[in-house]
C-alpha positions as CSV (number, residue, x, y, z in Angstrom):
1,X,6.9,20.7,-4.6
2,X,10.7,21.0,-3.7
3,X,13.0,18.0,-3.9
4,X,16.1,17.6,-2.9
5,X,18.6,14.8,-3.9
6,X,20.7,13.1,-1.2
7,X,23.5,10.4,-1.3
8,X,24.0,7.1,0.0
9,X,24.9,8.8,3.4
10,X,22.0,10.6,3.3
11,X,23.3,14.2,2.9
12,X,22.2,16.7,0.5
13,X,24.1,16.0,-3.0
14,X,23.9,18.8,-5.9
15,X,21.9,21.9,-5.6
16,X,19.8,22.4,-2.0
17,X,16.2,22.3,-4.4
18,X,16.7,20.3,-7.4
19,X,15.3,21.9,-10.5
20,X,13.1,19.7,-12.8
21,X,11.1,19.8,-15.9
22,X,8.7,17.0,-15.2
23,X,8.2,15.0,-11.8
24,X,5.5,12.3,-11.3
25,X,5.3,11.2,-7.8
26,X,3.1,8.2,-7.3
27,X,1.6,7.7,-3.9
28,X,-0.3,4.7,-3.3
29,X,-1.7,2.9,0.0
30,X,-1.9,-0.2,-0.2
31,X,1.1,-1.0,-2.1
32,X,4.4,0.8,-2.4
33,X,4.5,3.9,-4.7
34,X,6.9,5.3,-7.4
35,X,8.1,8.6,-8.9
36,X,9.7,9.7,-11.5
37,X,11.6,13.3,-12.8
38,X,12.9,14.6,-15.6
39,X,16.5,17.1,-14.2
40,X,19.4,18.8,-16.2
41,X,22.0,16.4,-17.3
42,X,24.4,19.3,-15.5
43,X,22.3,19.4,-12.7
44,X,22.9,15.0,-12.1
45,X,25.1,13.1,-10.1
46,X,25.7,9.4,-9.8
47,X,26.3,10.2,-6.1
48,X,22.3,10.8,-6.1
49,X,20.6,7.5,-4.4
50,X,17.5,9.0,-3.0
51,X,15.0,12.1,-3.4
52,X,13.8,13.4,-0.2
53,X,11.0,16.2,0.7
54,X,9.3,18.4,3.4
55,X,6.1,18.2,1.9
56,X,5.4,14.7,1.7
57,X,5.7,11.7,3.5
58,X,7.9,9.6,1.0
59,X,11.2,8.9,0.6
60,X,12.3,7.8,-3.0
61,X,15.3,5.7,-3.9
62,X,16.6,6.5,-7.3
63,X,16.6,3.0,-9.0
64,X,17.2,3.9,-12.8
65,X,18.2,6.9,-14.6
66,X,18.4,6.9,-18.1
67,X,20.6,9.7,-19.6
68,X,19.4,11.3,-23.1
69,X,22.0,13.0,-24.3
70,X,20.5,15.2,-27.3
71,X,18.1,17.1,-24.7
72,X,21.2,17.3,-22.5
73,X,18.8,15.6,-20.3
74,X,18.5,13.3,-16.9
75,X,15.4,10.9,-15.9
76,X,15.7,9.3,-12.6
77,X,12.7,6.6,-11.3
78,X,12.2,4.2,-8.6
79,X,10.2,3.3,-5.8
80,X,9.7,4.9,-2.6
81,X,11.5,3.4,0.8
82,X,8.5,0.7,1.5
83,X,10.0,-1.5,-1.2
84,X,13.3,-1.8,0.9
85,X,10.8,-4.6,3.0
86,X,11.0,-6.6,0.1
87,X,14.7,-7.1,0.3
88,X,14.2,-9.4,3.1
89,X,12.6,-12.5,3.9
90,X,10.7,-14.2,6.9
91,X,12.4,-17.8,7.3
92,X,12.2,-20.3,8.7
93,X,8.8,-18.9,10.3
94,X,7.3,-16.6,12.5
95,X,4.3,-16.9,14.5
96,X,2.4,-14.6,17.1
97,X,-0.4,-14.1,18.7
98,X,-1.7,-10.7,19.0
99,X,-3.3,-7.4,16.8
100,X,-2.0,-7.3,13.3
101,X,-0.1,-4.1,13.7
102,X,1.8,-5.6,16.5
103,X,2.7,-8.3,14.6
104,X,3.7,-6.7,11.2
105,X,5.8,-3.9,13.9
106,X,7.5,-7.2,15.4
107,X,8.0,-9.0,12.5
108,X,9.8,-5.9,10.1
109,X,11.8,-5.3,13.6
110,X,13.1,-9.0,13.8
111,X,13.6,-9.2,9.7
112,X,14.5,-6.0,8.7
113,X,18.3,-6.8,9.0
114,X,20.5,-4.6,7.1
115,X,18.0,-2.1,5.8
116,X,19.6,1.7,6.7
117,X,18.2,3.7,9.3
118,X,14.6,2.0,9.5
119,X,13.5,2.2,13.3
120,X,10.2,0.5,14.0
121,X,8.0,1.2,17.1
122,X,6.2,-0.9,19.1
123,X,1.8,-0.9,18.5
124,X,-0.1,-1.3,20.9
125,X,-3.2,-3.9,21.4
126,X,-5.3,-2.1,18.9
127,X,-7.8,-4.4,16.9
128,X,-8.7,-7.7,16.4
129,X,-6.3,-10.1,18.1
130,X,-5.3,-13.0,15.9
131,X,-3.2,-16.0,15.3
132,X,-1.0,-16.1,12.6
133,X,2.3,-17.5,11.2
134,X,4.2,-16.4,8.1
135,X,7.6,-18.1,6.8
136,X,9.5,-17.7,3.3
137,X,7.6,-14.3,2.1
138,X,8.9,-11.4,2.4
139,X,8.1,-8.3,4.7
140,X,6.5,-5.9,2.1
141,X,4.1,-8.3,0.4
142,X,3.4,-9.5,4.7
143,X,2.6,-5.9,5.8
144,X,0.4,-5.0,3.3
145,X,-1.7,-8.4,3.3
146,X,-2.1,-8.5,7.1
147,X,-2.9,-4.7,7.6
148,X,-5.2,-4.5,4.2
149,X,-7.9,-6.6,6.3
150,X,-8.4,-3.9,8.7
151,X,-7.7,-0.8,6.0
152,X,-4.5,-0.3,7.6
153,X,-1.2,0.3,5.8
154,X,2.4,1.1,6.4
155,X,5.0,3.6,5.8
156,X,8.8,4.7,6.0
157,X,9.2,8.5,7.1
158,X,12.4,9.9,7.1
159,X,13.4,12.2,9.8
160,X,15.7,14.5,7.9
161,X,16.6,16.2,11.7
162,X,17.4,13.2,13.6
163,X,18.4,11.3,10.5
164,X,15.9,8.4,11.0
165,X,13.4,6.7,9.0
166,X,10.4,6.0,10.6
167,X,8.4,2.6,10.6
168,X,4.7,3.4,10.9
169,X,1.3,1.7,10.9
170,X,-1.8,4.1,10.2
171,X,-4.9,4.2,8.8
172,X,-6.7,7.5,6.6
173,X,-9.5,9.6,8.3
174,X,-13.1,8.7,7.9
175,X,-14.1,11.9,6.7
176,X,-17.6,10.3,5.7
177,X,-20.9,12.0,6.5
178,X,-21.6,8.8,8.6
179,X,-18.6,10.0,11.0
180,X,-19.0,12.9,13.5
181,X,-15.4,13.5,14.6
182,X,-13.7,14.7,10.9
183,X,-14.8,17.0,8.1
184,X,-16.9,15.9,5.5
185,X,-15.0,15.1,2.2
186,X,-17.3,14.6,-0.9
187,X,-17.0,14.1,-4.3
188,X,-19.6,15.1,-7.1
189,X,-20.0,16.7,-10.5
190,X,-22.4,18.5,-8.4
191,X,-20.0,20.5,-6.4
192,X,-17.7,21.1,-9.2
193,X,-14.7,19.2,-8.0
194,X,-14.0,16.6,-9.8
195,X,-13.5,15.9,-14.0
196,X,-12.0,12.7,-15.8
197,X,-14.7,10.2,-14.3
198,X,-13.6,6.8,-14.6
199,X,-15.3,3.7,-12.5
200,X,-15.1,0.1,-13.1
201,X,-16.8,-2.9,-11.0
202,X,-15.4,-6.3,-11.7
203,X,-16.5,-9.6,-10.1
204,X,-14.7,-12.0,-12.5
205,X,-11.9,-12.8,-9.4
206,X,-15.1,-13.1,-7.3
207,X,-14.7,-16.1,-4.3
208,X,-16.8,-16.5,-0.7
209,X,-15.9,-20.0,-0.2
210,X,-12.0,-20.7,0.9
211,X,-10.9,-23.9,1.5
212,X,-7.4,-24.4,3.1
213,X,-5.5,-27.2,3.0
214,X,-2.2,-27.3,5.6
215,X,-0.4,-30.1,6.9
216,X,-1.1,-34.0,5.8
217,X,-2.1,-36.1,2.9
218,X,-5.3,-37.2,1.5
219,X,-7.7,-37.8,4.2
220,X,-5.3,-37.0,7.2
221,X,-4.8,-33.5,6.0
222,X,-5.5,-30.5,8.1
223,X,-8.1,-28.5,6.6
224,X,-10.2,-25.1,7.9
225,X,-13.5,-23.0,5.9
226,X,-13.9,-19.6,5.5
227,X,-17.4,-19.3,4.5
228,X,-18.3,-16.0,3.5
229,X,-21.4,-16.7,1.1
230,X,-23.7,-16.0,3.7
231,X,-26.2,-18.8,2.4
232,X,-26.1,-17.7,-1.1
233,X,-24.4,-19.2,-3.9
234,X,-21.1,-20.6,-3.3
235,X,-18.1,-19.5,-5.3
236,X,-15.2,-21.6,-4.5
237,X,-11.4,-21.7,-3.6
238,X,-8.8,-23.7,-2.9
239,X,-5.8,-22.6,-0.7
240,X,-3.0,-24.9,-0.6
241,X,-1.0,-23.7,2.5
242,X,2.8,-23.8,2.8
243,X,2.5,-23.5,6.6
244,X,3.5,-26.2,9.1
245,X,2.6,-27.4,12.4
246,X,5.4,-26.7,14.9
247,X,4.2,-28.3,18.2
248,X,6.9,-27.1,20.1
249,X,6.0,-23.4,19.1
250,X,2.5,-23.4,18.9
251,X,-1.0,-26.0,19.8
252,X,-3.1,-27.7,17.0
253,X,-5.6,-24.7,17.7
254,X,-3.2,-22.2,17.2
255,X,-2.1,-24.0,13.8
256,X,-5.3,-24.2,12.6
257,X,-6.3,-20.3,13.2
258,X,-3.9,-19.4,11.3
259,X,-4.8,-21.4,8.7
260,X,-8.0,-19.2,8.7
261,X,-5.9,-16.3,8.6
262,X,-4.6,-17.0,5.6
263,X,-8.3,-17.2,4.3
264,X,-9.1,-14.4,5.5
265,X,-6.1,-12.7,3.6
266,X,-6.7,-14.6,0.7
267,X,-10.4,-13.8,0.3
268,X,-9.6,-9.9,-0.3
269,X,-7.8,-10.5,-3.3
270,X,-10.9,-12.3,-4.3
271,X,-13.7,-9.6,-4.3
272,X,-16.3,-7.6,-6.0
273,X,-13.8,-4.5,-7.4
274,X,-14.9,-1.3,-7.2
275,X,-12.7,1.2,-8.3
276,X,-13.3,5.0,-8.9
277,X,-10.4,7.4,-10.9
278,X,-10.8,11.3,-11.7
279,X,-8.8,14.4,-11.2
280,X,-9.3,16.6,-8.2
281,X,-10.3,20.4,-9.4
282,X,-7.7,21.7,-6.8
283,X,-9.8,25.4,-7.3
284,X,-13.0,24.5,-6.1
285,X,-14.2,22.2,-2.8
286,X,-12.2,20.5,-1.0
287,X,-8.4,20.9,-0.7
288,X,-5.6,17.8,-1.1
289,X,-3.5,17.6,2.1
290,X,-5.3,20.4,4.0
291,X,-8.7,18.7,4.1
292,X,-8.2,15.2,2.7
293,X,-5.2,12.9,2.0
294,X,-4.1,9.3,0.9
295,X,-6.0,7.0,3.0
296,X,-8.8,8.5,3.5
297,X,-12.4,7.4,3.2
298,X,-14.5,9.8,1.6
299,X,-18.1,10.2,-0.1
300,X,-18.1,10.0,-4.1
301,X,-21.8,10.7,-6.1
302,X,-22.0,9.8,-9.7
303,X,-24.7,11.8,-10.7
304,X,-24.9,10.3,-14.2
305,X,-24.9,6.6,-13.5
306,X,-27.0,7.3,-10.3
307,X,-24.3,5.9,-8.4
308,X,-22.8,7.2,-4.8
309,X,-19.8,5.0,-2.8
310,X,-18.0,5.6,0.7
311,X,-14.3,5.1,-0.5
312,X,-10.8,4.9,0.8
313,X,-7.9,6.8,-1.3
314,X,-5.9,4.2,-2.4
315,X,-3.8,6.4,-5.0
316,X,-2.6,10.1,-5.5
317,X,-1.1,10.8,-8.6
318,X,0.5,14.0,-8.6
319,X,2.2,15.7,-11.9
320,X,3.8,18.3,-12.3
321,X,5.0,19.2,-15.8
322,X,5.2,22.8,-17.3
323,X,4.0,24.3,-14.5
324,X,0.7,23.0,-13.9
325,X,0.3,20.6,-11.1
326,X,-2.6,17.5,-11.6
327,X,-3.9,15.6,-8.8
328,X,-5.4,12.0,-9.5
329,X,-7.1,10.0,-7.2
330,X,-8.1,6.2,-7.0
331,X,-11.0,5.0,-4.8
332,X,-11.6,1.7,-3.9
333,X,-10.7,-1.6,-4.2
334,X,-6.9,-2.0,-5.8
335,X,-7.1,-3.3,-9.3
336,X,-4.5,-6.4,-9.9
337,X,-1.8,-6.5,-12.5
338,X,-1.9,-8.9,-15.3
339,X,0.4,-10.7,-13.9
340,X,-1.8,-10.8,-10.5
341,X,-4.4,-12.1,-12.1
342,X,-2.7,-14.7,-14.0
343,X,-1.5,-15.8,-10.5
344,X,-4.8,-15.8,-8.9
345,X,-6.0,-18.2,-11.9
346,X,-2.9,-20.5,-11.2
């Protein structure tokens, strides 16, 4: 993959395609992704801020670079552009009625303040219309809670030609063999094209019963269900809400669906995890951006455990490092971070 480094105008800084030794470049879907490569020390400049190429989607903004000087060498990491949302905060609140990718779209476009270059379209009335209000968190973690419900995510594109980067909703292909529209896409020992199994299932966050507490004290307090248990046992939660009731922006009934919105948000951090890892044999099957990319929902068979899934690619890990490129993939259900967990306990 070419790279080039550009500066905080965004114009090319050093040589047109940046040599490196090592590049790891992160992609994931329903979070923001990373990189990371390993240069020249005489190939670096601190006038490099951000890594741009043709042949992916990302932008990355150098955040770190750590200089060791007996290899003569240069690492630079950071996140891709995404993470600029979480520079900026929804206050005092926000409230809308309409799809979730009109209101994440309208949201980032009234928040997004200072952030360079960002351009956000408007979405039209595509899926479920609902009722929701957001104040004092910030746009990243917002976009990816609201759109995550409908396996939606977003991303920032950067238009090198017309020196724009480009807000955009999407969602991956269903390339399932319950679909009729896409190619198939399917995993297996069987067909050779995949190696490095790993998969993990993990109820211990498990919850299908939200309780949400909003506005009021004791008995006068305003408070919705989300039952999801379907009759079966109940695993409870808790939410304590930090939203308000505004009556001159919205009615009680608007208040209280939003209340259930944040349920519903809530209860996808609490499921059953299913999670799939494994390298992509790049020489046999299917091929990575021609036939299948990040987003996607695919079919995976575990011929040893007797186990098949339909998944969505949440992750592409791609490495390059002495010439040999590896392709990782994640399937599933996002696994939280210690510190995620310790937060869902709290």
């Amino acid at each position: 993959m070419e790279i080039i480094a550009l500066n905080e105008n965004f114009l090319p800084e050093g040589l047109t395609k940046l040599p490196y030794f090592d590049l790891v470049w992160d992609r994931k879907y329903y979070e923001t992704g990373q990189f990371m490569v390993q240069i020249r020390a005489r190939d670096y400049s601190d006038r490099m801020k951000y890594l741009f190429t043709m042949d992916r989607p990302e932008l990355g903004v150098i955040q770190k670079v750590v200089y060791q000087a007996e290899e003569g060498m240069v690492e630079m990491s950071g996140f891709f552009y995404e993470k600029r949302l979480a520079d900026k905060i929804i206050y005092p609140m926000f409230a809308r009625y309409g799809t979730r990718s009109a209101y994440v779209a309208e949201a980032v476009r009234q928040y997004k303040g200072d952030i360079p270059k960002l351009a956000v379209a408007a979405y039209a009335d595509e899926g479920e219309k609902i009722q929701k209000q957001e104040a004092w968190v910030n746009l990243e973690e917002m976009a990816h809670t609201t759109l995550q419900v409908e396996s939606r995510a977003y991303r920032c594109v950067y238009d090198y030609e017309n020196d724009v980067i480009r807000f955009e909703i999407y969602r991956g292909v269903d390339r399932t063999q319950g679909q009729e529209t896409a190619n198939f896409v399917t995993f297996s020992r069987g067909f050779r094209n995949i190696k490095n199994v790993k998969a993990q299932r993990d109820s211990s966050a498990y919850k299908n019963y939200f309780l949400v507490g909003g506005q009021g004290e004791g008995a006068d307090r305003i408070v919705e269900v989300l039952d999801l248990s379907g009759g079966a046992y109940r695993q409870e939660l808790f939410i304590d809400s930090r939203k308000t009731y505004n009556a001159a922006k919205q009615t009680i009934e608007e208040y209280r669906a939003s209340l259930v919105q944040a349920a519903v948000e809530t209860a996808q951090k609490h499921v059953v995890i299913n999670n799939v890892e494994f390298d992509a044999m790049a020489d046999t099957g299917a091929r990575y951006l021609e036939d299948y990319d990040l987003g996607d929902k695919c079919d995976i068979i575990l011929d040893q455990i007797k186990m098949s899934y339909e998944a969505r690619i949440i992750e592409v890990m791609e490495t390059w490092s002495r010439g040999e490129h590896r392709v990782t993939l994640t399937f599933g259900d996002k696994i939280p971070t210690l510190y995620e967990k310790v937060r869902m306990k709290g």
